[in-house]
N, C-alpha and C positions, 0 to 999 in steps of 0.2 A: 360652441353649444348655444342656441337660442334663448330667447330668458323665457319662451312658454314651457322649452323643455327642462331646463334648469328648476322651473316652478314644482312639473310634473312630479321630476327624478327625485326632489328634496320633498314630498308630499306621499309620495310610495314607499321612500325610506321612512318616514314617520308615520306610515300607516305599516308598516313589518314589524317598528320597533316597538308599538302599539301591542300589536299581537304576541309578539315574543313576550311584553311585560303581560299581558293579557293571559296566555298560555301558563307562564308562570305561578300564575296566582297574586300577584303584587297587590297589596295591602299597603296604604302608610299608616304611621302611629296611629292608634287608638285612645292617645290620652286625654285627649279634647274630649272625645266622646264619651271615655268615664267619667271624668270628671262633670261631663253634665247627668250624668243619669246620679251624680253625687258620691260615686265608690273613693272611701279609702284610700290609703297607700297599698295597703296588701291586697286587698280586691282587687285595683286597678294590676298589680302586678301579677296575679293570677290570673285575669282575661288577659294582660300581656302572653304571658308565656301558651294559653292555650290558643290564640292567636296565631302566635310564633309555630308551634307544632303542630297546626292545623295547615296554615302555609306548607312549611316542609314538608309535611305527610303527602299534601296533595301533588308537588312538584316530583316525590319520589315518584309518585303512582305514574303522572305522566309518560316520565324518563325511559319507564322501564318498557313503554310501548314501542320508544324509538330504536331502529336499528344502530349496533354499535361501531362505534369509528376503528378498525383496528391500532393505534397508536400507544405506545406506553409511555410517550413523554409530549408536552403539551406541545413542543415545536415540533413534530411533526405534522400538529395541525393546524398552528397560526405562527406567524414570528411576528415581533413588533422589532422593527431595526430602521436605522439613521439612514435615511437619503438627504445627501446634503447636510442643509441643518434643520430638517424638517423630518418629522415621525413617519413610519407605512409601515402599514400591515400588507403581509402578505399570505396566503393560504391555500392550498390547491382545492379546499371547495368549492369557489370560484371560479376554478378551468372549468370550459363550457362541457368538456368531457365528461362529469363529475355529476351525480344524483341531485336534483334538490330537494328540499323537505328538511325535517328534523334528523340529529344522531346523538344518541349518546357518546358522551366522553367520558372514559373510564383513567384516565391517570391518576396515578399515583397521587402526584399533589392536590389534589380537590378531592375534600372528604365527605362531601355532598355532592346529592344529585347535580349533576353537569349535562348542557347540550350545546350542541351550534344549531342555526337553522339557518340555510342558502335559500334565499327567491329570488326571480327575476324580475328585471323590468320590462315592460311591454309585455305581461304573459297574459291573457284576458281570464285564462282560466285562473288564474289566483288573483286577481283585482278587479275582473268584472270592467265595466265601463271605464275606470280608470287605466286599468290595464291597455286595452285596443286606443285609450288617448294618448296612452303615451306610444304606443305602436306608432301611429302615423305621427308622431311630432322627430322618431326617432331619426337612426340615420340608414344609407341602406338596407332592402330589405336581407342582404343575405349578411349583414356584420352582426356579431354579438351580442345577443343586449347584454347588459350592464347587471350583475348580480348583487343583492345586499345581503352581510354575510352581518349575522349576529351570534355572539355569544353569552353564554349566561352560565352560569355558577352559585350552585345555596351549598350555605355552610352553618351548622347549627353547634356550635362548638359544646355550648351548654345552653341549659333553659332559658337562659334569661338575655341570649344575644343569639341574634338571626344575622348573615353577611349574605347580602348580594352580590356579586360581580357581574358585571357586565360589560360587552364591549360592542361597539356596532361600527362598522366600516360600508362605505358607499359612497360612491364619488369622489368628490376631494374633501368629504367631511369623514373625519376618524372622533368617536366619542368615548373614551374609557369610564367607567362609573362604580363605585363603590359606595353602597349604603350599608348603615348598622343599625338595626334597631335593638336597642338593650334597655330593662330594668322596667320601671313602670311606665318609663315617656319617655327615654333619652332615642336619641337620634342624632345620625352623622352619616352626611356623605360628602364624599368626595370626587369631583368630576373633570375630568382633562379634555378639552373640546380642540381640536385642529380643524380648519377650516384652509386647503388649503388653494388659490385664487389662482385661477387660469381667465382674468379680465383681460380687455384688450388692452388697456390701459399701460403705457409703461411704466408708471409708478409702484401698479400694485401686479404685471405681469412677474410669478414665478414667487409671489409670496405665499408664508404658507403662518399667519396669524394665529398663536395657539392661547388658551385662557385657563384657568386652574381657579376651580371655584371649590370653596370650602364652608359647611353649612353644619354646625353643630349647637345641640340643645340637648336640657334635658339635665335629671340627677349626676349622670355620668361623668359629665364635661370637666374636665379640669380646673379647678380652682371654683366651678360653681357657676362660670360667665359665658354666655353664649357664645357664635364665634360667627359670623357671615361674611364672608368675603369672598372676593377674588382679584386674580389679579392675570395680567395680558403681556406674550412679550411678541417681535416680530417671530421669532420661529422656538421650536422645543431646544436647540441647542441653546441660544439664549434665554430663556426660560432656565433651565437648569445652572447657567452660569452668572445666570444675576440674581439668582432667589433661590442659594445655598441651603438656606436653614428650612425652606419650605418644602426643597427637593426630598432633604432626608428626612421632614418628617411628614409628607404625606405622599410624595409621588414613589421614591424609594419599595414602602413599603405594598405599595398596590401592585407596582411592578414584580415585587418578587412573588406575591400572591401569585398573580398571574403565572409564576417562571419565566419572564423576559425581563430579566433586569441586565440583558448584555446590551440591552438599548439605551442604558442610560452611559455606554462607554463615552469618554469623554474626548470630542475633536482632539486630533492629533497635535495641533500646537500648544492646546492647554495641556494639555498631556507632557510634552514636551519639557515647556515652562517650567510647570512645578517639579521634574523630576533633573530639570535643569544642571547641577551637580555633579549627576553620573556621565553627559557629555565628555570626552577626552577630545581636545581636536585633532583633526586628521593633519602632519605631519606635513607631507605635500600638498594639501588642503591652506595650509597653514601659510605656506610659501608663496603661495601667488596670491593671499590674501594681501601679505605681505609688499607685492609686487603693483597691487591696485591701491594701495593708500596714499602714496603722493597724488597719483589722480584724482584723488577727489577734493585735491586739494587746486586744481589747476585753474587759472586765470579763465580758462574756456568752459562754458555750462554744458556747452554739447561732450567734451572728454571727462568732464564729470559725471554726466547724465551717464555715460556708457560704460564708466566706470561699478557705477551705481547698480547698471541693469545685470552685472556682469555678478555681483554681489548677490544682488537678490536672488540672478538664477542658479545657485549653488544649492539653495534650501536649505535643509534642518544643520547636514554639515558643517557648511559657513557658516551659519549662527551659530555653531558652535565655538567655530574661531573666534569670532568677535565676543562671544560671550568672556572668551578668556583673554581678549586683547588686554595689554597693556596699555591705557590710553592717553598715558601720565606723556606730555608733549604735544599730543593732537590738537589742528587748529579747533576752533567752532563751528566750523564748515564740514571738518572732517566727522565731528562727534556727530553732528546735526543728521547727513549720510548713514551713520552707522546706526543708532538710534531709527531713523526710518526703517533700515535691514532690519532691524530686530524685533522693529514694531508688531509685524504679525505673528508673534510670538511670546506676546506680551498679551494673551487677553488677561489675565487676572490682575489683581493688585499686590504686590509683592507680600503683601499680610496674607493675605485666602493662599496665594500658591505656595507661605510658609505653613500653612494649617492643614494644605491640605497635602503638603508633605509627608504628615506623618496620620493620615487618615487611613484604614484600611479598606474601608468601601472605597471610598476615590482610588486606592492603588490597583485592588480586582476589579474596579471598571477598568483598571487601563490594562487589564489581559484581553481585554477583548477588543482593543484596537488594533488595526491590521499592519501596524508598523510592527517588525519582528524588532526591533532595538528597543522599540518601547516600553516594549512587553518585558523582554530583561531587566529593563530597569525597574521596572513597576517591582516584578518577582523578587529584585535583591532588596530594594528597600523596603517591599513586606518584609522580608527576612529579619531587617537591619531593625524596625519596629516594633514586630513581634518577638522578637529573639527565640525564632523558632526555626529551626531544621526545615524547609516546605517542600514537596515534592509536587513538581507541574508539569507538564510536557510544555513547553514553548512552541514546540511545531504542530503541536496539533493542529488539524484540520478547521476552518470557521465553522462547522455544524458542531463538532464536539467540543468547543470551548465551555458551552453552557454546561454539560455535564461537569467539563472539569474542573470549573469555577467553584460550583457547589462542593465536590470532591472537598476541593481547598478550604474551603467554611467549614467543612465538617473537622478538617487538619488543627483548623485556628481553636475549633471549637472544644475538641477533643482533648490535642496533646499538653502536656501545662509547659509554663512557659520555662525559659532560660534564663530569663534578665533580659529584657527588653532595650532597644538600644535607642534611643532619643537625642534631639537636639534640642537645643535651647531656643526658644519664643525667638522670632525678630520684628523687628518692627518694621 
């Protein structure tokens, strides 16, 4: 892609997303403003909330202009799922087949007016001059141009708290966004930015940089203390697995907002790791593991090296074996070998993968990874956790997990417990 049209594409998506907050009605806080015109606590809290219900009102009236999406669960009109270790939306408003313009979303989970809106790029009649710029900068004239799919979400729980959602997707930039504005000035959002780089560059070809920015003020806040930050990792899988505490307490719950929280299922070997335990090794798995350990012990690098690759390409199985090796004899040469095997299996710190052994959000993300063994094991040690009876399908199909996830929340949520089964702290 050229960098004028790069310029264009990223310039038309923040002129949609413009409009969609525009369409909305988006207001930010108002408490600067009262506070200069000199109101109160309770005055200022009073133009808050008719503030708040003047937005809402007017975003209902919109809504109910747009035609409706026929859908009754929100993944049949967006999913947010793991490619790689990098986030994408996917959504069939976007097929070139497919209307643009505004729709109502009528689900279930969003108890406020809800819409998506699809534009194009290059369309002259929806951007005017910019539009027919980005025409000729694009790529043939018979390929598709490129659609920006936004979404938006108000939720007015009560008076005194307004929720945003938002999400906009275009190009290789994916932007999640949650604001709150509650009480007479409090304010919080929270915003997840992927960006994700198609450079020529080998360094940064096939990266996909994601940042997690956190912004809160105001009476509400916790403890009273502002909060601004953010923080950057090379992709969302790494993001999620080095900034644990962050995950569950602001990305966690935006996700489930939205209903995709099967995206935050955890890579297969972290999965693996922490669930480490229920591994048995395979038997005759066992035996030629068996049959390769003198070689790696061999005077020659190259029957080592082959021994090695022989190892590694066994995958999760053989690390099983060796998980359970006996190593009490093994040279330093031998361990050093085996410890490489197992290394990709090893992202956590044996503290986090003991913690998050007995976590139950970490074990229903691991229903949703597409290893069928995983998944057992995930199921038995919720069991073993909760000391609760669970009923899941394990084969279910990858569209219907999300339902049956939630199902299970409702299980944990509902049935009381048994006596709960726990292991002790390790270090």
């Amino acid at each position: 892609m050229s960098r004028s049209r790069t310029f264009v594409l990223r310039n038309l998506a923040t002129a949609c997303w413009t409009l969609c907050i525009a369409a909305a009605g988006f207001v930010f806080p108002a408490a600067t403003h009262a506070q200069a015109l000199g109101l109160d606590h309770d005055a200022m809290l009073k133009v808050q909330r008719e503030q708040r219900d003047m937005q809402y009102k007017r975003m209902q009236t919109m809504v109910t202009s747009f035609p409706t999406l026929p859908a009754r669960d929100i993944q049949e009109i967006m999913q947010l799922k793991m490619d790689g270790s990098a986030l994408a939306l996917s959504t069939p408003l976007t097929d070139p087949k497919h209307d643009m313009g505004g729709f109502r979303i009528a689900c279930e989970q969003f108890k406020g007016p809800t819409f998506a809106s699809v534009s194009q790029i290059g369309v002259p009649m929806a951007f005017g001059a910019a539009g027919k710029q980005a025409a000729k900068a694009g790529a043939a004239p018979n390929a598709p141009a490129p659609r920006i799919f936004c979404f938006t979400s108000y939720e007015l729980p009560n008076p005194d708290e307004l929720i945003t959602l938002q999400i906009q997707s275009y190009g290789d930039r994916l932007q999640i966004d949650r604001s709150s504005r509650s009480g007479a000035g409090g304010f919080r959002r929270v915003m997840l930015v992927q960006q994700r780089s198609t450079a020529a560059g080998a360094a940064a070809q096939g990266q996909s940089p994601v940042q997690l920015s956190v912004n809160e003020f105001g009476e509400n806040v916790p403890g009273g203390i502002p909060r601004n930050f953010s923080m950057q990792a090379a992709d969302f899988q790494t993001l999620l697995r080095e900034h644990g505490r962050e995950t569950e307490e602001y990305i966690r719950p935006l996700f489930r907002q939205l209903g995709q929280e099967s995206a935050l299922a955890p890579d297969g070997r972290v999965a693996w790791q922490v669930l480490a335990d229920h591994w048995q090794p395979n038997a005759e798995l066992a035996e030629k593991v068996r049959q390769l350990l003198p070689t790696l012990n061999d005077v020659d690098f190259h029957a080592r090296d082959k021994a090695l690759a022989q190892l590694e390409s066994m995958g999760m199985p053989g690390a099983a074996v060796l998980l359970h090796l006996d190593r009490l004899g093994l040279s330093p040469e031998q361990n050093l070998l085996i410890d490489r095997t197992l290394a990709p299996f090893a992202q956590l710190s044996p503290r986090d993968a003991t913690r998050l052994r007995s976590d139950t959000d970490f074990l229903m993300d691991c229903l949703y990874v597409s290893n069928a063994e995983v998944r057992a094991a995930a199921l038995d040690r919720l069991k073993q956790v909760t000391g609760k009876e669970l009923s899941f399908d394990l084969e279910a199909p990858e569209s219907a997990r999300p339902a049956a996830v939630s199902e299970l929340r409702k299980q944990l949520a509902d049935k009381p417990a048994e006596g709960p089964t726990t292991e002790p702290a390790k270090s």
